[in-house]
C-alpha positions in Angstrom: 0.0 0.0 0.0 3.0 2.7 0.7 4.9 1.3 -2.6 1.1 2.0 -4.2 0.6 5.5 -2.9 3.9 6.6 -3.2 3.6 5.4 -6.9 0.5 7.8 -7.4 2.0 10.7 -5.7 5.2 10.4 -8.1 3.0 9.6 -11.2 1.1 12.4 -10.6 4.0 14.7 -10.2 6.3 13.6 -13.6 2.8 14.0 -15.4 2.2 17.3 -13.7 -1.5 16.8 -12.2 -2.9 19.1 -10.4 -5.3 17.2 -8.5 -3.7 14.5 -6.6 -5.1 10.7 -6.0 -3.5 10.6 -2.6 -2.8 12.6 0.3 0.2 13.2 2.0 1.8 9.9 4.0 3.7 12.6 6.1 2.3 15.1 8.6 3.4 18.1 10.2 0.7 18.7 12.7 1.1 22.1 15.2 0.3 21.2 18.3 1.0 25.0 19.6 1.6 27.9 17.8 2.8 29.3 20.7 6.8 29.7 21.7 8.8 31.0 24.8 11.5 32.8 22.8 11.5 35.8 20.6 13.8 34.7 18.1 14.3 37.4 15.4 15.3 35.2 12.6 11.9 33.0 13.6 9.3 33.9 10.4 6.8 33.6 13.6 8.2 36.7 14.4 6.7 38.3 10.9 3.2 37.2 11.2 0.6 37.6 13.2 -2.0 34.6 14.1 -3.8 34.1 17.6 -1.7 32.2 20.1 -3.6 29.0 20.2 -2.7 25.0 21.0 -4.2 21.9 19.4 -7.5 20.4 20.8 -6.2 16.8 21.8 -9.6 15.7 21.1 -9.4 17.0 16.9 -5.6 15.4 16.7 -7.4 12.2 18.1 -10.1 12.3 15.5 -8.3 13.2 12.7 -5.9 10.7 13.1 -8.7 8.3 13.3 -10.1 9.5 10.0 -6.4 9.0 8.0 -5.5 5.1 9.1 -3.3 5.5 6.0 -0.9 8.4 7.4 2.6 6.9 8.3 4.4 9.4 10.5 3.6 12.4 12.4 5.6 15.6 13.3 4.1 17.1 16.2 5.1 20.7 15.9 4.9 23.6 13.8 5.2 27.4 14.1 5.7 27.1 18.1 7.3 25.4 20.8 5.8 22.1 20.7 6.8 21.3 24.8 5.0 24.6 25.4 1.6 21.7 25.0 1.2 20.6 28.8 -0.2 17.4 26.2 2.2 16.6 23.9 3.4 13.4 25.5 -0.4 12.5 25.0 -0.2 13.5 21.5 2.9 11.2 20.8 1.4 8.5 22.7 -1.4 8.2 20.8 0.1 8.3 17.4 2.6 5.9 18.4 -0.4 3.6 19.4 -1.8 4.1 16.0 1.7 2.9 14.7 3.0 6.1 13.6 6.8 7.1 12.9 7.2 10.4 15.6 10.0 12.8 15.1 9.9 15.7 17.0 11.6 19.1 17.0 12.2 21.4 20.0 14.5 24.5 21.2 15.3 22.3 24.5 15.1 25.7 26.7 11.9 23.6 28.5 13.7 20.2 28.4 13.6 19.2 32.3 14.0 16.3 34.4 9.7 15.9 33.8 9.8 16.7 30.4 12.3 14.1 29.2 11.1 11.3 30.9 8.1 12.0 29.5 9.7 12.7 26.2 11.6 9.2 26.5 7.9 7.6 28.0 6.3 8.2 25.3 8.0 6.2 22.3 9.1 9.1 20.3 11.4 7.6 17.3 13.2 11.3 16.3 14.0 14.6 18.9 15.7 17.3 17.1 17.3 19.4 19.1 19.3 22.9 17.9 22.3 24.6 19.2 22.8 27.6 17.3 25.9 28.9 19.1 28.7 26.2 18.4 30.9 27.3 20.8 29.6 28.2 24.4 29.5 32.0 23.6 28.4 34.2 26.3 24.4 34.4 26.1 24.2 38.2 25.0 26.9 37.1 22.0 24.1 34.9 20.8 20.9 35.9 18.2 18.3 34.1 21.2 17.7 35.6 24.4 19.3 34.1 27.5 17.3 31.5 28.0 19.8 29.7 25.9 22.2 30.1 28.6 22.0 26.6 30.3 20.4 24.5 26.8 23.7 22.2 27.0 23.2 21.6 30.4 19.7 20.4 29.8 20.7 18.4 26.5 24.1 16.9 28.7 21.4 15.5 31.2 18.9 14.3 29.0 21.4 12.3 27.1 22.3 10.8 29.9 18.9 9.5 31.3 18.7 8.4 27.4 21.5 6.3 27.8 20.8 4.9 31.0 17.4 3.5 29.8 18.5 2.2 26.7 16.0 3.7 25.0 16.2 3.5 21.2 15.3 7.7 20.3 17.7 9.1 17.5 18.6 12.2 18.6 19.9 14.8 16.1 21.8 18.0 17.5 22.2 20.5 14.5 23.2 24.0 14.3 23.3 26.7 11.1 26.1 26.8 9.2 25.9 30.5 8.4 26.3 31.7 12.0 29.2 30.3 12.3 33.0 30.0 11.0 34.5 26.5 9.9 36.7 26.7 12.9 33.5 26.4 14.8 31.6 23.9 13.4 34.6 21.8 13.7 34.3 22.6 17.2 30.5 22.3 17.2 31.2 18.3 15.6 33.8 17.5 18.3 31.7 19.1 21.1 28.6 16.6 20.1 30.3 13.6 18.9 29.7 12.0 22.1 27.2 8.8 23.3 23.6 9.5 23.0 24.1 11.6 19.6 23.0 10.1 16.8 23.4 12.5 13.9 25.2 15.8 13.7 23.9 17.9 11.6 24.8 21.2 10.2 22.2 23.3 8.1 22.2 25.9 6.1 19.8 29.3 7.3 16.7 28.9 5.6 15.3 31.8 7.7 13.3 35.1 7.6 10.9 33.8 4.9 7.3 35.8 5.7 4.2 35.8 3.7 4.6 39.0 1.7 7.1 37.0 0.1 10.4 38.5 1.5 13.4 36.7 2.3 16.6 34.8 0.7 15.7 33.4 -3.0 17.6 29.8 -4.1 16.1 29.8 -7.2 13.9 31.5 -9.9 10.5 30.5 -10.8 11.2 26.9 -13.4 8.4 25.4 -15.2 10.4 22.4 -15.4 11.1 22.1 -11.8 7.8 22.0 -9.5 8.0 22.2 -6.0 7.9 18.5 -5.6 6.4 19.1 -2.0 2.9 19.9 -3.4 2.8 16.7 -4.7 4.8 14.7 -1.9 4.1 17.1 1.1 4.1 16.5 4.2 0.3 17.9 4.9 1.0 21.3 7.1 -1.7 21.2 9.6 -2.3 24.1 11.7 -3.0 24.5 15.4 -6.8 25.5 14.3 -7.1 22.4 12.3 -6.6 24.5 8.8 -3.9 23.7 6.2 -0.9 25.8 4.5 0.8 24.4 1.6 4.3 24.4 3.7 5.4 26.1 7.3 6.5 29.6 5.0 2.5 30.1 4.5 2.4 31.1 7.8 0.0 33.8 8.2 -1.5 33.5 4.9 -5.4 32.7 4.5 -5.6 28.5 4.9 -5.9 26.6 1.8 -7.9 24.0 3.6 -9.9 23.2 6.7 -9.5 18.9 8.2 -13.1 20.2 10.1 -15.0 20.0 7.9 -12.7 18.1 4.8 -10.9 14.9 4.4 -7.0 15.2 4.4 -7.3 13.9 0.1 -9.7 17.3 0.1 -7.9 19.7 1.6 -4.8 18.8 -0.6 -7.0 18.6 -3.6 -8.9 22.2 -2.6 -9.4 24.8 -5.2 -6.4 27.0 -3.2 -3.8 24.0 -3.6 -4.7 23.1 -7.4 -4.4 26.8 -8.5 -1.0 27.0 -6.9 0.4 23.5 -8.2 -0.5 24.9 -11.7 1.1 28.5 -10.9 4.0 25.9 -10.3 4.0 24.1 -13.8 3.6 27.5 -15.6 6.5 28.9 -13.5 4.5 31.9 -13.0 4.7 32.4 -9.2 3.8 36.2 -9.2 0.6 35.6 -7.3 2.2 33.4 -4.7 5.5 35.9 -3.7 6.4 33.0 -1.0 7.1 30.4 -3.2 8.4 33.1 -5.7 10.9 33.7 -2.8 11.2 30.1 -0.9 14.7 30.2 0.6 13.9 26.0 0.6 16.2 23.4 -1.0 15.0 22.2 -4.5 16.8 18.5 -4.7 17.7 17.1 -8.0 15.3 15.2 -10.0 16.3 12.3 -8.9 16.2 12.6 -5.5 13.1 14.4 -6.0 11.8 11.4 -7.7 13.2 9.3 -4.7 11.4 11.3 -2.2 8.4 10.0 -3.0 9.3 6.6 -1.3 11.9 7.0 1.4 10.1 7.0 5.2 11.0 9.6 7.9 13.2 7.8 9.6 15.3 7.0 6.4 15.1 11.3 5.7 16.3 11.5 9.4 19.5 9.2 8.9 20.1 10.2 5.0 19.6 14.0 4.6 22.4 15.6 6.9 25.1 13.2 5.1 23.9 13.9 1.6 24.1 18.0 3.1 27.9 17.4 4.3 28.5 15.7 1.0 27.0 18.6 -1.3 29.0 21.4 1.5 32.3 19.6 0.6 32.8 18.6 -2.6 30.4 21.1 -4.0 27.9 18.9 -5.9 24.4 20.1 -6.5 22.6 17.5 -4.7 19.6 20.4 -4.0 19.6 23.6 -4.3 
């Protein structure tokens, strides 16, 4: 059945449909929009939606509805610990057999919160140092609540270690913010027991609505977005969809209240902007005209389609490392 849908989803990309036969396998669902930082580089900080978490009860039904979805990603625009549910929310996706990866700033990672965080089955924590040395907090773009994240991420890799548990952790950090004597510090720092991948990213920051921000690439008839064919499904804290976490702020493009998941992806919003996409004429859509995101190559476009989470997880930072040193265009 996943060889099957990931066969439609591709299909329906090289042939360039605009209505889609399947939903999205993959989905990011916001369990808060809410966050205890400030961050200026955050696009959060460029929008402006009502601070609002996930009803428990919709992510219960929803989830219900869409037996087919394979993995979740509990976390969106906000800080997804900032949910006094979000072990709940794993839990029950992990009951439903779900691949869980997870993403979180670690300033609220506590004694409480990692054991529920290692309770809980999560398969994937992401957890981001953006200073990759131990600069003083002021010296860093995040307030100072930042001041004692190692501490936390030192402990909770411990009690990770002393349970056994089985949860990959990634700790990544931007490669922009800092020199290549630092990362080489940042890699020695974290190459330690517990860490699973290192990973160092590129800023794809600052991207807003109105479309400003860092362009990779012009508008290309011949190369589509692959992830409005692909995804994952963007839901938002209020149960409405986005096309991808840049949309922020923008009017939703579909609503799981009242719509199936195959619905919403197929709504009049989303087919009028995959065919902006296959005429390469983005001017009506000034955040994809804009999208600081990484475009891969065909072929690993084409291989998206059918590689899990987990596989993503494990592949993607090496193929990034790869691309950074020898200068192949893997994505771009």
């Amino acid at each position: 059945m996943k060889i099957i849908s990931a066969l439609h989803q591709l299909v329906d990309f090289v042939r360039r449909r605009i209505e889609c036969r399947v939903a999205p396998r993959e989905w990011m669902v916001e369990t808060t929009n809410r966050c205890n930082l400030a961050c200026g580089t955050c696009p959060r900080q460029a929008v402006d939606v009502p601070s609002q978490d996930m009803s428990f009860k919709f992510f219960e039904e929803v989830l219900d509805r869409h037996p087919e979805v394979e993995a979740v990603w509990p976390y969106g625009l906000g800080e997804p610990l900032l949910n006094p549910r979000i072990s709940d929310f794993i839990r029950y996706a992990k009951r439903l057999g779900k691949i869980v990866s997870l993403s979180s700033n670690g300033t609220l990672l506590d004694f409480h919160r990692g054991e529920q965080l290692l309770d809980s089955g999560l398969d994937y924590l992401v957890l981001p140092v953006y200073g990759a040395t131990s600069e003083k907090p002021e010296d860093k773009p995040y307030p100072s609540k930042f001041g004692d994240l190692e501490t936390r991420i030192e402990a909770f890799l411990k009690r990770k270690l002393a349970r056994g548990s089985p949860l990959h952790v990634t700790i990544q950090t931007i490669e922009q913010r800092n020199d290549p004597l630092k990362i080489r510090q940042f890699r020695r720092r974290w190459k330690q027991a517990g860490v699973d991948t290192i990973r160092v990213k590129d800023d794809l920051s600052g991207q807003t609505p109105n479309g400003s921000g860092p362009r990779r690439h012009k508008p290309d008839a011949t190369r589509p977005c692959f992830f409005l064919w692909r995804g994952p499904l963007f839901v938002q804290a209020g149960g409405t969809i986005i096309p991808c976490p840049y949309y922020h702020g923008a009017g939703p493009f579909g609503d799981l209240h009242r719509q199936t998941a195959l619905e919403a992806w197929n709504s009049e919003p989303m087919r009028r902007l995959r065919d902006a996409h296959l005429k390469g004429d983005l001017s009506q859509y000034p955040v994809c005209a804009n999208c600081p995101r990484h475009q891969p190559h065909r072929l690993l476009a084409s291989l998206g389609f059918f590689v899990t989470t987990g596989q993503i997880r494990r592949i993607f930072p090496k193929l990034e490392d790869v691309q950074r040193r020898f200068g192949w265009k893997l994505f771009e």
